[in-house]
C-alpha positions as CSV (number, residue, x, y, z in Angstrom):
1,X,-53.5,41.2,126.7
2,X,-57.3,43.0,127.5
3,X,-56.9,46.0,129.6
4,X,-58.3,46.2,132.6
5,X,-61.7,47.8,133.6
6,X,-62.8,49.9,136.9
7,X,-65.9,50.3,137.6
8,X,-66.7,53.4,138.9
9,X,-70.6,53.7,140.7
10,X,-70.6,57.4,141.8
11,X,-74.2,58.4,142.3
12,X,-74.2,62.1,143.8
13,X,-71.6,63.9,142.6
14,X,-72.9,66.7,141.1
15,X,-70.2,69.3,139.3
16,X,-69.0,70.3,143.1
17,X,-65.6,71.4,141.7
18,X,-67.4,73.6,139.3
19,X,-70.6,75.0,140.6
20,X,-70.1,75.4,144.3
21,X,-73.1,76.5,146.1
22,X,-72.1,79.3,148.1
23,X,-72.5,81.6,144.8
24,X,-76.3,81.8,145.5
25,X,-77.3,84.9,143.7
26,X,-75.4,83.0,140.5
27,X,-78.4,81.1,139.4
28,X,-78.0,77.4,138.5
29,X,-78.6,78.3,134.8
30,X,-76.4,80.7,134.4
31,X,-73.4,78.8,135.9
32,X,-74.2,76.3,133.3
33,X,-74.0,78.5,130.8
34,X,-71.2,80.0,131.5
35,X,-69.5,76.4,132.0
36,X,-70.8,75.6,128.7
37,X,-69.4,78.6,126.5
38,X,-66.5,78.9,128.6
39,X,-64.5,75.7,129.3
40,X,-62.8,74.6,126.5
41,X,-62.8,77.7,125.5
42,X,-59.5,79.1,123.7
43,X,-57.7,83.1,124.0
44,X,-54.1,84.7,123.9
45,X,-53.0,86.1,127.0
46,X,-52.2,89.2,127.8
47,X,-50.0,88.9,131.1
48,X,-47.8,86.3,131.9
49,X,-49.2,83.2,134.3
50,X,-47.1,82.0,137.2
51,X,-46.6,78.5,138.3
52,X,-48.0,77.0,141.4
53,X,-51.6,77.3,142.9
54,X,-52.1,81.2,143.5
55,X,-52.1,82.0,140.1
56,X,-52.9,85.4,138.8
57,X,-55.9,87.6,140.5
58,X,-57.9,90.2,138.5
59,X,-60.7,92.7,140.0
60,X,-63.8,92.7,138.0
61,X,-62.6,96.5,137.7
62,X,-59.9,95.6,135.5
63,X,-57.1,96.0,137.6
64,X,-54.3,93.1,138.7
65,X,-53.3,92.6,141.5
66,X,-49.5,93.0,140.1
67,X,-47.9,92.9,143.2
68,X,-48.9,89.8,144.1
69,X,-48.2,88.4,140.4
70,X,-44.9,89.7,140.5
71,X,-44.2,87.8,144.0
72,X,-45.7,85.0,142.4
73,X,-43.5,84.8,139.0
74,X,-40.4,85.2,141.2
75,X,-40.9,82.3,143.9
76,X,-42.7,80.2,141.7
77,X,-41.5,81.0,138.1
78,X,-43.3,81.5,134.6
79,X,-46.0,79.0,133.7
80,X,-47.4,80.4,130.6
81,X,-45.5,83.2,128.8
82,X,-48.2,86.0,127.4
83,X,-49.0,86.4,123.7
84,X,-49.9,82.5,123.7
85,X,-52.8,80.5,122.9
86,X,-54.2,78.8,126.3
87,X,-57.2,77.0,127.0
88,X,-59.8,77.5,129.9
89,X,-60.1,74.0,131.1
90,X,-62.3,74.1,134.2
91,X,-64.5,77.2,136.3
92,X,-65.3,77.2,139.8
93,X,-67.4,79.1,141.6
94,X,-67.0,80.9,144.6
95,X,-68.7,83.6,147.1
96,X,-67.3,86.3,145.4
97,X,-64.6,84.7,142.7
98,X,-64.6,82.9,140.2
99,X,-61.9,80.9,139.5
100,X,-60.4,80.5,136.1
101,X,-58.0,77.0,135.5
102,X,-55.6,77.7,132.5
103,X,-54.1,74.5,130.7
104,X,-54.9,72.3,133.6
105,X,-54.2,74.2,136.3
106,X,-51.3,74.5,138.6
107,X,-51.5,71.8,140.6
108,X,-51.0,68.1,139.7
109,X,-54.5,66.3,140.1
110,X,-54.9,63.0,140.9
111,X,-58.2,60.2,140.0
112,X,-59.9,58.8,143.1
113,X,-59.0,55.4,141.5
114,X,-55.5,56.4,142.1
115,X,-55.6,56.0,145.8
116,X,-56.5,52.2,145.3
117,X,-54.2,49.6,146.1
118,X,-55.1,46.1,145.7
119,X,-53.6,43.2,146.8
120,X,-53.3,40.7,150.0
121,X,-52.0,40.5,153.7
122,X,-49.7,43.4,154.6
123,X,-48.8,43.9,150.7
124,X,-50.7,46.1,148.4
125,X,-49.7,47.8,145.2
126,X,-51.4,50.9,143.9
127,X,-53.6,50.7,140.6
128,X,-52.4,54.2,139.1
129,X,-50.7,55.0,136.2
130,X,-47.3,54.3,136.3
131,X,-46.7,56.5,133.3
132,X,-48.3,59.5,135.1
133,X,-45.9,62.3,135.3
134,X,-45.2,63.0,138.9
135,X,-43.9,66.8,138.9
136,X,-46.6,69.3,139.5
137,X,-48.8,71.2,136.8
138,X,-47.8,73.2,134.0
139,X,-51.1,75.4,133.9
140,X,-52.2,78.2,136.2
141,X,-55.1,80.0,137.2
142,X,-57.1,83.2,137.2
143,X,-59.0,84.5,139.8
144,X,-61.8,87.2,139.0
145,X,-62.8,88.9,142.1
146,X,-66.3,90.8,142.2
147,X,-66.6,93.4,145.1
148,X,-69.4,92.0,146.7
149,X,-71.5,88.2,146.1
150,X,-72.2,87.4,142.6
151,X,-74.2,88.5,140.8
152,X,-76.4,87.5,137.5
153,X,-73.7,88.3,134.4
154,X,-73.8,86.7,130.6
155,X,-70.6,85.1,129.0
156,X,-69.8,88.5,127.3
157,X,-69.8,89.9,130.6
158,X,-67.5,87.8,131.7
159,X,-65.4,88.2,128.8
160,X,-65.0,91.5,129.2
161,X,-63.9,91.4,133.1
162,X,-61.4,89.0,131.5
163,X,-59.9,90.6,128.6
164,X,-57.2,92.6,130.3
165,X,-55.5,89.4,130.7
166,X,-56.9,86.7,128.6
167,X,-57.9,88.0,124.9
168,X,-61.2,85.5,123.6
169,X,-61.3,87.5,120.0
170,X,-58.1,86.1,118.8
171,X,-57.2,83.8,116.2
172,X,-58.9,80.6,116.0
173,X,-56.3,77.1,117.4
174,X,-56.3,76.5,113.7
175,X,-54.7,79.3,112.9
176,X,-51.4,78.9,115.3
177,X,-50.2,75.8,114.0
178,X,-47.7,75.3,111.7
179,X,-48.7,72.6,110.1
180,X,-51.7,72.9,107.1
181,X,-55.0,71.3,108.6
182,X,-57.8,69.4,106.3
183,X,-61.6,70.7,106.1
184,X,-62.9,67.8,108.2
185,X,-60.4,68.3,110.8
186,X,-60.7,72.0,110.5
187,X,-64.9,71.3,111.7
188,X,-63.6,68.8,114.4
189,X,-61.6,71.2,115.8
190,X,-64.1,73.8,115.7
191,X,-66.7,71.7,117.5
192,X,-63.9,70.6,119.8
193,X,-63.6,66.9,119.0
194,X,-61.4,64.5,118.3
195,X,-61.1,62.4,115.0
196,X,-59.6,59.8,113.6
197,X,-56.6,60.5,111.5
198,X,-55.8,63.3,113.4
199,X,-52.2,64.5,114.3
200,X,-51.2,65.1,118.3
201,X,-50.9,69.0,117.7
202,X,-55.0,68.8,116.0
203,X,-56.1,67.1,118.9
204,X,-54.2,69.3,121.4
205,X,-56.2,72.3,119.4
206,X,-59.7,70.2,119.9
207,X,-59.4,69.1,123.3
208,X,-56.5,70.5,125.1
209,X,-54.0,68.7,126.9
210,X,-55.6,65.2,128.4
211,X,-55.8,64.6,132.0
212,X,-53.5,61.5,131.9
213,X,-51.4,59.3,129.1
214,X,-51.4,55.5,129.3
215,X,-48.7,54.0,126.8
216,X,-48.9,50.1,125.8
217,X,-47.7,47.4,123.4
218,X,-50.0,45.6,121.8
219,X,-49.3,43.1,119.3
220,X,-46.0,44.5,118.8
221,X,-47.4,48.1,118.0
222,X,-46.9,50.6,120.6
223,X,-50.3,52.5,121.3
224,X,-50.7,55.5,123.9
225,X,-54.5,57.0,124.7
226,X,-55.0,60.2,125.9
227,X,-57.9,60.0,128.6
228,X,-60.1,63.1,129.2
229,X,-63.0,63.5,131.9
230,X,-63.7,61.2,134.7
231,X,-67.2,59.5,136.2
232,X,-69.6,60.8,135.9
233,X,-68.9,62.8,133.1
234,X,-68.5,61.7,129.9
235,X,-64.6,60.2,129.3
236,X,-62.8,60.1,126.3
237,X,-60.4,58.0,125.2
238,X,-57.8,59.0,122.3
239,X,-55.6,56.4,121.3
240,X,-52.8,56.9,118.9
241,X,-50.4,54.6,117.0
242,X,-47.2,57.1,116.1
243,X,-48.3,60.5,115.6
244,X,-51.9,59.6,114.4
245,X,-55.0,59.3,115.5
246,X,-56.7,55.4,115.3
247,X,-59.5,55.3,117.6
248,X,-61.5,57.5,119.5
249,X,-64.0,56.0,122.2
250,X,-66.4,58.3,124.7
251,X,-68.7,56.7,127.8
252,X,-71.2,59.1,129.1
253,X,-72.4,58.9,132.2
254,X,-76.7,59.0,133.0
255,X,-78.4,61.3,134.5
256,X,-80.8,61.0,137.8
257,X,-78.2,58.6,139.5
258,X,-77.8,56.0,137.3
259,X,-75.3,53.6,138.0
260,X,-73.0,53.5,134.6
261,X,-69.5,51.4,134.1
262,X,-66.7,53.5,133.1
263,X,-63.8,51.9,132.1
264,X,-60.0,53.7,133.3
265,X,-57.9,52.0,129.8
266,X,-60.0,51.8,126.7
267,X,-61.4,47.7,126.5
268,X,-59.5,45.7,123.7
């Protein structure tokens, strides 16, 4: 049976999460390129992350605030043991912060189309995923704090104010799995795409974890996609049949406000 398509028209939402504006003396291009080189971006860390939506907090200085990490670790527990590869999976930027989301964060997000419900009279039904998981994240954060507003800094800056907890010079993805990866995935992963014929662990190393799983029979053969993004940026959508790769499928949105369709379930 077809899946079902949302149309999402969101004109003016412009990376609000990511670039907020109070971080004036941050200039526009610089925020971008530190989104660019940075999200996505893999390191082993070198302190252990705590569940829950603190997170860790490092001073541009180098120092943690260990105190607080400790109280952290022992209310809310262990998120991300050090010595592990993690993935930056989205920057925001504050006054004087910036703000660091590890493996998805710590806190379980929800899609605006989530909040729907349809239906008639005094009986509605929501539209979300019923496979979503409803605990809370398993990612955390980090929290750079600069002294003072922020200032003009390059990615190797950055890097630097990080590497006391998150290492950027270690091994590649590739080279932490177990299992042996092919040239042409070996390039995909590198370039941080997904490809058909890829296993779940490859795509994990490409992509990171996706921001929700839809699982469905079709024809007799169970399917599951992986869905990354939301309107208006681009969204991907990995499906697999078992362990593999079969299709991959990306919408992108326009730019200047146009008015694109993006589909929530890949079309059939």
């Amino acid at each position: 049976m077809p899946r079902r398509l949302v149309i999402a028209s969101i004109l003016m939402l412009v990376l609000s999460a990511a670039m907020s504006l109070p971080a004036q003396n941050l200039k526009p291009a610089t925020r971008m390129a530190i989104l660019r080189d940075l999200v996505a971006e893999y390191g082993v860390l070198q302190a252990p992350l705590p569940r829950g939506e603190e997170g860790l907090r490092l001073e541009a200085s180098g120092a943690i605030d260990r105190d607080a990490l400790q109280y952290e670790l022992t209310q809310q527990g262990t998120a991300i043991p050090a010595k592990v590869v993690v993935q930056v999976t989205a920057i925001a930027f504050r006054d004087r912060e910036i703000e660091f989301e590890i493996n998805g964060g710590g806190k379980k997000k929800t899609k605006w189309y989530e909040h729907i419900e349809i239906g008639m009279g005094t009986r509605t039904t929501p539209i979300n995923n019923p496979n979503a998981a409803a605990n809370a994240g398993t990612g955390s954060l980090i929290t750079l704090r600069f002294p003072g507003k922020l200032q003009e800094m390059t990615v190797e800056e950055i890097k630097d104010h990080l590497s006391p907890v998150l290492d950027f010079n270690a091994k590649s993805p590739i080279l932490t799995m177990s299992e042996p990866v092919p040239p042409e995935f070996q390039k995909a992963i590198e370039e941080k795409v997904a490809a058909v014929g890829m296993s779940r662990d490859m795509v994990l190393a490409a992509l990171g974890p996706p921001d929700r799983k839809v699982r469905e029979e079709i024809d007799g053969i169970e399917e599951e996609d992986w869905i990354y993004g939301s309107p208006p940026l681009k969204v991907t959508f990995v499906t697999f049949q078992g362990e593999e790769v079969v299709e991959v499928q990306e919408y992108s949105g326009g730019v200047r406000g146009e008015v694109y369709p993006y589909p929530t379930q890949p079309p059939r």
